[in-house]
N, C-alpha and C positions, 0 to 999 in steps of 0.2 A: 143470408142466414136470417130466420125468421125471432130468433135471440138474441139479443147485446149479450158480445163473451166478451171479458177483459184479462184474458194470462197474465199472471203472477199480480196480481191485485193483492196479495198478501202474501207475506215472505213465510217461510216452512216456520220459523220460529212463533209468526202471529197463528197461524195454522195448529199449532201444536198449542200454546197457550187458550185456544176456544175450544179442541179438544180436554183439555186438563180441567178445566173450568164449565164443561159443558153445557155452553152458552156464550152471550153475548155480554157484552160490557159498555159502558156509554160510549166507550173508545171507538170499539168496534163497529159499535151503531152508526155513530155522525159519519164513521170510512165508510160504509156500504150507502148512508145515505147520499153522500159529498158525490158517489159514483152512481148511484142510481138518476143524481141528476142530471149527468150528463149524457148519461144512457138514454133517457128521455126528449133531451136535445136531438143526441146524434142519429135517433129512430124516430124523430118527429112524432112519438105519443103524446098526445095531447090532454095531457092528467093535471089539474091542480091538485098535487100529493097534501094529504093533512098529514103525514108521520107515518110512524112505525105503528100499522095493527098487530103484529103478533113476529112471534120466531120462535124456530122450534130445531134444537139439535139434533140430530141423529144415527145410530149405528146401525148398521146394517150388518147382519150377521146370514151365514148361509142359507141359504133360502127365501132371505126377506124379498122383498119388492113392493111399489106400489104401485097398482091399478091404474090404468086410464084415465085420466078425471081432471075437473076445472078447479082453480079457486074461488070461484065465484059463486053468489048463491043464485040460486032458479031467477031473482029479481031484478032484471038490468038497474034502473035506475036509484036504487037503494046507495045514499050518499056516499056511507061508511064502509061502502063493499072494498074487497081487495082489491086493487088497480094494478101495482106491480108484484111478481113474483121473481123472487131471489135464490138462487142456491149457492154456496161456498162449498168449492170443492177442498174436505180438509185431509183427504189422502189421495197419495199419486194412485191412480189409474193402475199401474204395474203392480201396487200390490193385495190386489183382487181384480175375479174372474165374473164376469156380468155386472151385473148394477148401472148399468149405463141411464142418465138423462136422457130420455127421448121428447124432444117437442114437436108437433106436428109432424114425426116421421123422418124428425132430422136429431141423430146424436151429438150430443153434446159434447164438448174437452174434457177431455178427465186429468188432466194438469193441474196437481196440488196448489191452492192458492187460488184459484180461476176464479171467479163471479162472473155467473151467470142469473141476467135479466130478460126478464119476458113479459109483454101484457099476462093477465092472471087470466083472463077468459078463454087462451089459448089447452088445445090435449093436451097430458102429459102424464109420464109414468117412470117408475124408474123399472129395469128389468131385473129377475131374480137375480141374488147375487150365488155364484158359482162355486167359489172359493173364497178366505180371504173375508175380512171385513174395511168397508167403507163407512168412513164419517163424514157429514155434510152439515150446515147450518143453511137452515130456510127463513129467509125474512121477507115477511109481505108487509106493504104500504098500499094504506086507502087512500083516498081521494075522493073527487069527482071529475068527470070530462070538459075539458071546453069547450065553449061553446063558440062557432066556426063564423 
């Protein structure tokens, strides 16, 4: 799998409380960071991460979806660019129809709770959502690459 996926990385209650609060909390931060580090280990990316650049909550309502596209800008070697990209999945899969993560042509778990990591330079898009709404929290961290 071309993603670090971690199931049940947050229990349905942590899940429900980023929904209610739409957003993240320091709490929540250093969990996804604490796991992105090991993600980084256990996928041999070779990132010196400087933190959290940004995060962004989301509902997805019928019809939404997002396009094809990088996190990254046109610039490779731009210090401060996003390195990893994150999504928290914060509703089960069963209760919506489409909206799937797609990375490179491989779908993603839709298991409430799941964090999902990926270099940021990689496709991805989410697909229309069908029925049903979907919530997700996206967090990218910049860095810079090491150097080999």
């Amino acid at each position: 799998m071309i993603a670090w996926v971690r199931e049940n990385a947050f229990t349905s209650d942590e899940c429900e409380q980023i929904i209610n609060n739409c957003g993240i909390n320091d709490e929540v931060q250093d969990k996804i960071k604490s796991l992105v580090d090991i993600a980084c280990n256990e996928k041999e990316w070779k990132f010196e991460l400087m933190g959290l650049k940004d995060n962004r909550f989301h509902l997805y309502k019928e019809g939404d979806k997002v396009v094809l596209h990088k996190d990254t800008p046109p610039f490779p070697n731009y210090t401060s660019a996003r390195k990893i990209s994150t999504t928290l999945q914060l509703t089960d899969g069963n209760e919506y129809e489409g909206g799937d993560l797609v990375i490179e042509d491989e779908t993603m778990p839709r298991t409430k709770g799941t964090l999902i990591a990926f270099r940021s330079n990689l496709d991805h898009e989410v697909t229309a959502i069908e029925k049903g709404k979907r919530n997700s929290l996206c967090v990218w961290f910049s860095g810079k690459t090491i150097e080999e």
